[in-house]
C-alpha positions in Angstrom: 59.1 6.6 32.3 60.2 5.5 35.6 59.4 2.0 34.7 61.6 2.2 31.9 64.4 3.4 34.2 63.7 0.5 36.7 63.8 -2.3 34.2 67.3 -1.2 32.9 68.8 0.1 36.5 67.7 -3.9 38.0 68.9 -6.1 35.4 68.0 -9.5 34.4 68.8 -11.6 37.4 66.9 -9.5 39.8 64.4 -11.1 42.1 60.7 -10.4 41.6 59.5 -7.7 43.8 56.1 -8.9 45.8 53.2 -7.7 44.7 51.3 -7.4 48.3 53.5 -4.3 49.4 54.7 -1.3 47.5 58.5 -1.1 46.9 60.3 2.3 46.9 62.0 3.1 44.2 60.6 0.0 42.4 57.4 -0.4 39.4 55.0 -0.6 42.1 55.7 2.4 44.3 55.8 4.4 40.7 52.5 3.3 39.4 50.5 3.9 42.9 51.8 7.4 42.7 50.6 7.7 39.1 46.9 6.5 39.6 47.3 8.8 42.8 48.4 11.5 40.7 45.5 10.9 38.2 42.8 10.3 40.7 44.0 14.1 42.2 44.1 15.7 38.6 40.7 13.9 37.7 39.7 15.5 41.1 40.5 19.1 40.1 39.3 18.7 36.9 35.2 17.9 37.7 34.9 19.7 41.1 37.4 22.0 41.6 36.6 24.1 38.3 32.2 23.3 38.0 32.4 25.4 34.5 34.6 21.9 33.3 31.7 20.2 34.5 29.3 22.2 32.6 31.2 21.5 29.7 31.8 18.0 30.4 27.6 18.3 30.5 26.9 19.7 27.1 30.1 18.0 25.6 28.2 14.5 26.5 24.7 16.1 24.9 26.5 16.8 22.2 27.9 13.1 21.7 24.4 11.7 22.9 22.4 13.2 20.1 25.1 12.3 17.7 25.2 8.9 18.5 21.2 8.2 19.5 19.6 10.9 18.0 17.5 9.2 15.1 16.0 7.7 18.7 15.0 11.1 19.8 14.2 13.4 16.8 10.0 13.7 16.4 10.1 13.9 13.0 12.1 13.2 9.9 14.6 16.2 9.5 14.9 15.6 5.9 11.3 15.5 4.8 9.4 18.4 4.0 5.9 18.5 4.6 3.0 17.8 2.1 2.3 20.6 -0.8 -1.5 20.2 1.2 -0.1 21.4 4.8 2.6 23.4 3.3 1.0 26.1 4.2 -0.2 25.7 7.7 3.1 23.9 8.8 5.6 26.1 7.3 7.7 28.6 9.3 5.4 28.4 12.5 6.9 29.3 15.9 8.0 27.0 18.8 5.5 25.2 20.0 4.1 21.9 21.7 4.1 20.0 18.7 7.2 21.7 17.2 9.5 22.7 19.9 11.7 24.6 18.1 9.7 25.7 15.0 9.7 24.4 11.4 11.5 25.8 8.7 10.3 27.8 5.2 9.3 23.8 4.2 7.9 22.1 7.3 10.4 20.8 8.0 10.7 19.8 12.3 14.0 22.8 13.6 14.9 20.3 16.5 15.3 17.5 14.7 17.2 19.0 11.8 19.7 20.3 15.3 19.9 17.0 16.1 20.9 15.9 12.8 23.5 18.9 12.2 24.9 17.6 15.7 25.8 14.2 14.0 27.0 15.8 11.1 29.1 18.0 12.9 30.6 14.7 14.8 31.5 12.9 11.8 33.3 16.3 10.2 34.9 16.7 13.3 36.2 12.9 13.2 37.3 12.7 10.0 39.3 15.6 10.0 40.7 15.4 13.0 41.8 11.7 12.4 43.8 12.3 9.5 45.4 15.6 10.7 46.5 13.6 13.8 47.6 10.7 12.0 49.7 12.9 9.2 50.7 15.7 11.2 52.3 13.2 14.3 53.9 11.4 11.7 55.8 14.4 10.0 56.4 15.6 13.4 57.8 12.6 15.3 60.2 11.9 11.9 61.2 15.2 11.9 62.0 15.8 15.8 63.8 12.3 16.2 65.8 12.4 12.8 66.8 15.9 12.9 69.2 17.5 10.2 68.4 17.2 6.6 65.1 15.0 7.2 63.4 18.0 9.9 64.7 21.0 7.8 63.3 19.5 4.8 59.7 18.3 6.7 59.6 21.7 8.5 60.0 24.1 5.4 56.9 21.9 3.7 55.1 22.2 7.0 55.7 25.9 6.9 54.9 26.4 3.7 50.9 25.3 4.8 51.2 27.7 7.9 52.2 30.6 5.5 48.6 31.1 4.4 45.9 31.8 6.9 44.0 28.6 7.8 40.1 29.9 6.5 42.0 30.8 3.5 43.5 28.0 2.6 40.5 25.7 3.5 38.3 28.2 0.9 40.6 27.9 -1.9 41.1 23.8 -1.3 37.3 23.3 -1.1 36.6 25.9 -3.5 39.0 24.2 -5.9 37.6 20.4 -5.2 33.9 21.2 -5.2 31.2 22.4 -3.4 30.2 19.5 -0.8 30.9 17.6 2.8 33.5 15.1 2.0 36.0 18.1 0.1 35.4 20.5 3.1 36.7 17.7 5.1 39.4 16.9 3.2 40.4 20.8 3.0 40.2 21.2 6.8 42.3 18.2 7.1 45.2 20.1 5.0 44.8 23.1 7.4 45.1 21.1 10.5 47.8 18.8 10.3 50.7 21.4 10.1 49.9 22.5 13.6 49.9 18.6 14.9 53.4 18.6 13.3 55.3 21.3 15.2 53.4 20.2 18.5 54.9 16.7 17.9 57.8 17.6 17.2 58.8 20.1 19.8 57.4 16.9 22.5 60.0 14.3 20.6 62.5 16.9 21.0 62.5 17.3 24.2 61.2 13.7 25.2 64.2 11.8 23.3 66.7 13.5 25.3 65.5 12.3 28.7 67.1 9.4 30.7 64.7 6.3 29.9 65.9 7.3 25.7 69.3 7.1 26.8 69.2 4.0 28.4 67.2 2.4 25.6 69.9 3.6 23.1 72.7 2.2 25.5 70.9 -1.7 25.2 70.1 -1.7 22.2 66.5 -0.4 21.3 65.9 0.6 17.3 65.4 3.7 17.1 61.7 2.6 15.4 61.0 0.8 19.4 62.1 3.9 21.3 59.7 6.1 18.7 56.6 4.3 18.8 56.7 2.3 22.6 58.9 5.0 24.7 58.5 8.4 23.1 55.0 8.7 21.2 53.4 7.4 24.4 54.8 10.4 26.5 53.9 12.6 23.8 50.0 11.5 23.7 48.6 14.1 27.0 50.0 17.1 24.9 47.8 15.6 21.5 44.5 14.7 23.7 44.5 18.4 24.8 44.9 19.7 21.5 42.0 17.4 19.5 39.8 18.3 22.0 40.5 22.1 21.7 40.2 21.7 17.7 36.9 19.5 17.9 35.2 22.7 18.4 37.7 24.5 16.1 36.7 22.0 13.4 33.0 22.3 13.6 33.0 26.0 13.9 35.4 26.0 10.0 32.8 23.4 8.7 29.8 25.4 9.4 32.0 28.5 8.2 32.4 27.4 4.6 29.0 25.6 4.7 27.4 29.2 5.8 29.5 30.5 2.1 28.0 27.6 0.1 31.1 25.5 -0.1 30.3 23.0 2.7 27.4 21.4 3.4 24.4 21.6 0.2 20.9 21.0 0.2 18.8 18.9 2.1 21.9 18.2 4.6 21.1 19.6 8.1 24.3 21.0 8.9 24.0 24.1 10.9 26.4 26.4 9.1 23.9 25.3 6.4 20.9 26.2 8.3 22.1 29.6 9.3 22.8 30.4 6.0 19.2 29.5 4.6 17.4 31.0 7.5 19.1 34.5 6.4 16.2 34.9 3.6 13.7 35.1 6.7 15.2 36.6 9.4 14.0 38.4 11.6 10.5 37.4 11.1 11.4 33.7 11.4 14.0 34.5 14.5 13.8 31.1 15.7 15.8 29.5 12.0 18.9 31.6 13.1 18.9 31.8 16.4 18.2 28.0 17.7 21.3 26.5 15.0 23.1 29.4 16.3 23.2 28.5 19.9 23.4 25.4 19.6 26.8 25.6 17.3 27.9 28.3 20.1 27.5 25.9 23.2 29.0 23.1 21.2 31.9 25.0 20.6 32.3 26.5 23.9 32.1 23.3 26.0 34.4 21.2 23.6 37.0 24.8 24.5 36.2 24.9 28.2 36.8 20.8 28.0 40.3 21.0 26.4 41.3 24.0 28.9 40.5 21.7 31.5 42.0 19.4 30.7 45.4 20.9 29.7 45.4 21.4 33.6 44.6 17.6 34.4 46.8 15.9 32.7 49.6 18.9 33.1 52.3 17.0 35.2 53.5 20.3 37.1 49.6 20.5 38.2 50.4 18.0 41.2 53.1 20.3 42.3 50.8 24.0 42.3 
């Protein structure tokens, strides 16, 4: 912003400020207070709060056996074990050779987890990717057109928030059958109303500033100021909130896997484990309560992450 301000106050036959020495008032005084600003917040964020760095901890086991876990799983999690050792591998406790236990098939708990934690990712992902993409776009035409175009955008985006979200993601998934890729696309219609009104209140308030004005006054298409001046300053506001819903998003796809409209057999999602290990629990504790925990410290870290980060990149959190 302030290097939008400086570019219009200077005009076009102003000297190039040196580089070796920062210039008050100027681009250069302006960015070294930013990436002081940042390296403060960033500061804050990892040592002066240690639960962020706990959940900066599990957020990055999370991503780890997402990304690599094929690597580290002992087994296949998809395989069940031979009708001869069906009996003798089946539902046995943790162990050395099976950390975490095998379920009512033989199949290895830990490194169906592991595969439930990529699962979850790519859920997570997907939804989250289109509910950003559709919901900033409503939002920012809506904020910056105002009149007929936001009354019209804001009424459809209300008419989504008018039913409560699990409810409206059951009757979608419900309504395009029972597997991953329609729970994802059902999630996707319950999130992007909320990316709407968070986008547009931000272009409201954004495309009133100073930098707008001046862009208006030389010139700038109202496309330009949008997407290069107004979007940008919007983007802190929309990092907070995606991380906040990762965990929001995996908790809803294990929610309607857990009722049979998610996740179906042999896919190791873990609101799809929970829901099979209810036939043997509690004799079989460890089906339930290892998916369980880890869809619980999933979710909390990816909350504690976005909480911390609504501090970090909160520009008043400079001033406190």
């Amino acid at each position: 912003m302030s290097t939008e301000r400086t570019a219009v106050g200077a005009g076009v036959d102003a000297p190039p400020l040196p580089s070796s020495r920062p210039v008050v008032g100027g681009v250069a005084t302006g960015t070294n207070r930013e990436r002081t600003h940042l390296r403060r917040n960033l500061h804050r964020f990892l040592v002066g709060n240690r639960l962020n760095l706990v959940g900066v901890v599990i957020v990055g086991t999370f991503l780890v056996l997402s990304l690599a876990g094929e690597l580290i799983a002992p087994d296949d999690p998809y395989r069940p074990a031979p009708a001869v050792e069906l009996a003798t591998t089946a539902l046995q406790g943790p162990s050395w050779s099976h950390l975490l236990g095998t379920d009512e098939i033989g199949r290895d708990v830990f490194s169906r987890i592991i595969a439930g934690a990529r699962t979850s990712l790519q859920v997570a992902v997907v939804v989250l990717t289109f509910a950003v993409a559709i919901g900033t776009a409503v939002g920012a035409i809506s904020g910056y057109l105002g009149g007929l175009a936001d009354e019209l955008l804001m009424r459809l985006t209300d008419l989504f928030l008018a039913f409560p979200a699990l409810v409206l993601a059951v009757a979608v998934a419900a309504t395009l059958g029972r597997n991953l890729e329609n729970t994802m696309i059902a999630l996707s219609t319950v999130f992007w109303p909320w990316y709407a009104r968070l986008v547009r209140a931000q272009v409201l308030s954004i495309k009133e500033r100073e930098f707008v004005t001046a862009g208006r006054s030389i010139g700038l298409t109202p496309g330009r100021l949008l997407l290069r001046h107004i979007l940008p300053n919007a983007v802190s506001v929309v990092i907070v909130q995606v991380t906040l819903d990762v965990g929001y998003a995996i908790a809803a796809t294990s929610a309607l896997s857990f009722i049979g409209l998610g996740a179906q057999v042999p896919s190791a999602e873990w609101g799809k484990m929970l829901a099979d290990s209810r036939t043997y629990f509690p004799d079989s504790w460890w089906l339930f309560v290892f998916p369980g925990v880890a869809l619980t410290l999933t979710i909390f870290a990816f909350n504690v992450l976005g909480d911390g980060l609504q501090d970090a990149l909160d520009p008043r959190s400079g001033r406190r």
